[in-house]
C-alpha positions, 0 to 999 in steps of 0.5 A, a space after each residue: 500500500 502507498 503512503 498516500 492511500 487510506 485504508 478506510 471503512 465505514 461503518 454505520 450505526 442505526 443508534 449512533 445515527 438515532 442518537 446523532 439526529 434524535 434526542 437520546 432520552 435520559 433521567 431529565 426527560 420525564 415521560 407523561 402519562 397519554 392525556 386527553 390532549 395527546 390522544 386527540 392529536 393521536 387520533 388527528 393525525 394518525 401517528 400512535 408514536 407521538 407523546 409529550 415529556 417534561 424537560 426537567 432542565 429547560 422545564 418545558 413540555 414537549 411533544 415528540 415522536 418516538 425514533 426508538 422506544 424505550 427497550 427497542 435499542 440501548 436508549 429510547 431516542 425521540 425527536 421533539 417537535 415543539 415546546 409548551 410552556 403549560 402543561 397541554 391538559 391544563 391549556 398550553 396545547 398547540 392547535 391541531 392544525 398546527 400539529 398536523 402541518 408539523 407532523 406531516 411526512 416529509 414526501 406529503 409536504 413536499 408534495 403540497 409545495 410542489 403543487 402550490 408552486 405548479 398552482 402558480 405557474 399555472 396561474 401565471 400562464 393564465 395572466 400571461 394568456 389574458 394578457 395576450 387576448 386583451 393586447 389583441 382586442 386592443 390591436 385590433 380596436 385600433 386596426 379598426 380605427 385605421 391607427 396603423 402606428 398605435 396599433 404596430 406599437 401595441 402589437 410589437 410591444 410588451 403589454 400589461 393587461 388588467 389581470 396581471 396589472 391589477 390595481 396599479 394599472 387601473 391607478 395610472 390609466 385613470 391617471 393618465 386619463 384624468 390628465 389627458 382630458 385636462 390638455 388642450 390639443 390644437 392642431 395648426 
């Protein structure tokens, strides 16, 4: 073997990597009994693995799920997912639909992100057809109208219709408008 060669093995941990990612529970995590609270949020969002402890250090109330439970492995090892200053059966509970979205798995979340953001791409694509089909209504108003120049600039121009312009747009035409029809054109 050359020097500059590393004989390297890795070798992987399930209760290392547990541990490492999670919180190993120890003497100042103090397991509560399932109360009324936790069985409803158990029940909400399916997952039987949630449970609420109380942190002898920070003296907060948390609501977690069980990565390994106790005598599963070595040390029973969770993952908090939020603090509670009030016990949650005496009123510092956090909303169930709070505790749903924070729940949720991973694929599922990102799947709703990822249909929001086609959602709007979608929504964007409509504007952007509206705005079009408006440009043309326009165009053609003016090719009517025998306005060859307005309408080739029009035509050949970036266009902001109602939809996409929304209220700002509708401020400056009535601006504009409001302007135009105080001037006094004279030809001569």
């Amino acid at each position: 073997m050359k020097p500059d060669e590393l004989d390297i093995e890795i070798i992987y941990d399930p209760t290392e990597a547990a541990v490492g990612s999670g919180q190993a529970m120890d003497e100042t995590h103090q397991i509560l009994p399932d109360g009324d609270w936790i069985r409803h949020i158990k029940r909400e969002t399916g997952r039987d693995d949630l449970f609420v402890y109380f942190h002898t250090f920070t003296r907060k109330f948390v609501l977690a799920g069980w990565v390994y439970k106790p005598g599963e492995i070595g040390v029973p090892v969770c993952t908090e997912l939020d603090t509670m200053d009030i016990p949650p059966d005496r009123g510092g509970w956090l909303s169930t639909q709070y505790v749903k979205a924070r729940v949720r798995p991973l694929e599922e979340q990102v799947n709703t992100v990822r249909s929001r953001m086609k959602e709007a791409e979608y929504a964007k694509k409509a504007l952007k057809s509206d705005d079009l089909e408006q440009r043309n209504q326009v165009v053609e108003y003016y090719r009517k109208k025998g306005d060859t120049q307005m309408m080739r600039m029009i035509e050949h121009s970036p266009y902001t219709g109602e939809a996409s312009g929304g209220e700002p747009l509708r401020e400056m035409t009535e601006e504009l408008t409001g302007l135009a029809s105080n001037k006094t054109i004279t030809s001569g």
